[in-house]
Chimera marker file (.cmm) of the C-alpha trace (Angstrom):
<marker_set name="trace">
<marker id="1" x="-3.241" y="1.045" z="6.778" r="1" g="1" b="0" radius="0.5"/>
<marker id="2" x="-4.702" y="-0.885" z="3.839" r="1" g="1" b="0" radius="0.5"/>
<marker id="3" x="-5.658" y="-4.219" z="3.399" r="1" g="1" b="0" radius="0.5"/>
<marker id="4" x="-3.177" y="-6.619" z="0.686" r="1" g="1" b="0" radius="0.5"/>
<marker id="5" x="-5.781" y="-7.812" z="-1.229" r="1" g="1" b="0" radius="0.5"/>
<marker id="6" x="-5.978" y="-6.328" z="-4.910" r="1" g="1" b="0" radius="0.5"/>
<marker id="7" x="-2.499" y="-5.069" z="-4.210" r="1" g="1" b="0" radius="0.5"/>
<marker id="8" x="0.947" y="-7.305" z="-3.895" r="1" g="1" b="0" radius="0.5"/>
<marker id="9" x="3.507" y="-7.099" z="-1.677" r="1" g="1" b="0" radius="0.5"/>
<marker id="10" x="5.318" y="-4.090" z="-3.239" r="1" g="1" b="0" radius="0.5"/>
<marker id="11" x="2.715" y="-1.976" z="-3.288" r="1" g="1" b="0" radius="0.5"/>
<marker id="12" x="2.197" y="-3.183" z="0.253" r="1" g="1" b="0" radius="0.5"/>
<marker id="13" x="5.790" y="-2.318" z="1.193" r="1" g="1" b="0" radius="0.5"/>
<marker id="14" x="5.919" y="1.346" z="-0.551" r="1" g="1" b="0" radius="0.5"/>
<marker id="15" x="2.565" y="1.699" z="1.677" r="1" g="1" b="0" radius="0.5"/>
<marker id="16" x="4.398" y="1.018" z="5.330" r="1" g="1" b="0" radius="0.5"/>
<marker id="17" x="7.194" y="3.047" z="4.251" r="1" g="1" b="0" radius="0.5"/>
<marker id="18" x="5.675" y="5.930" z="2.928" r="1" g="1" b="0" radius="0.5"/>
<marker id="19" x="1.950" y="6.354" z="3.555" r="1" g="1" b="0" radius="0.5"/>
<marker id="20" x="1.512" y="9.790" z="1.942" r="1" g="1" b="0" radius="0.5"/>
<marker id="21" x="-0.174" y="9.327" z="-0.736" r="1" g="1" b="0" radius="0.5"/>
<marker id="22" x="-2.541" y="6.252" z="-1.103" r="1" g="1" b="0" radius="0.5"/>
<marker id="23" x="-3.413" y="5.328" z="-4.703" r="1" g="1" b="0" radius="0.5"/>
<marker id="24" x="-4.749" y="2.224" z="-3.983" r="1" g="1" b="0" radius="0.5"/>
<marker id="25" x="-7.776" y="3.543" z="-2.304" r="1" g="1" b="0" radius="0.5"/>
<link id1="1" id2="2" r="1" g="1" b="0" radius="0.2"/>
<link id1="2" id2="3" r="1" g="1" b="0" radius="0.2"/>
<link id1="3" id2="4" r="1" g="1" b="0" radius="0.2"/>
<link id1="4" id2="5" r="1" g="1" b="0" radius="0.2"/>
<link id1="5" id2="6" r="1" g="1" b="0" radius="0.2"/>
<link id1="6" id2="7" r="1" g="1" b="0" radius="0.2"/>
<link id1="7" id2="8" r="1" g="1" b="0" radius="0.2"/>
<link id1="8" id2="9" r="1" g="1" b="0" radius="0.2"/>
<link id1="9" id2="10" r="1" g="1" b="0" radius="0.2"/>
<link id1="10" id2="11" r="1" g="1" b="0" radius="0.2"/>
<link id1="11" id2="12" r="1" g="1" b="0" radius="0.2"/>
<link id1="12" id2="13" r="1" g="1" b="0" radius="0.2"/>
<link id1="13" id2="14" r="1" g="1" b="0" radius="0.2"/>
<link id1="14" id2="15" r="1" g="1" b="0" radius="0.2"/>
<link id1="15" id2="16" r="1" g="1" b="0" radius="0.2"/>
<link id1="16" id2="17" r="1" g="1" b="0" radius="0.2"/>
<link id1="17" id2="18" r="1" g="1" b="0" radius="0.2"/>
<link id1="18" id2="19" r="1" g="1" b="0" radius="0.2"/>
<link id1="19" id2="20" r="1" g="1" b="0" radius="0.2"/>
<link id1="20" id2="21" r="1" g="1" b="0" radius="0.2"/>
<link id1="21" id2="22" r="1" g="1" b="0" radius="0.2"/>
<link id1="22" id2="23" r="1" g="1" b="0" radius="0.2"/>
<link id1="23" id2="24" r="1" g="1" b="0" radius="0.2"/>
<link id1="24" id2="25" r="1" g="1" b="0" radius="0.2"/>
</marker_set>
């Protein structure tokens, strides 16, 4: 998983729910 740092909490959310394709590398 990523860290919520440079990203908020919707990007956050979209990541636990679909982790296919990270853009926030």
């Amino acid at each position: 998983m990523y860290t919520i740092r440079v990203h908020p909490p919707y990007a956050w959310f979209l990541e636990t729910h679909q982790p296919r394709e990270p853009s926030f590398s």
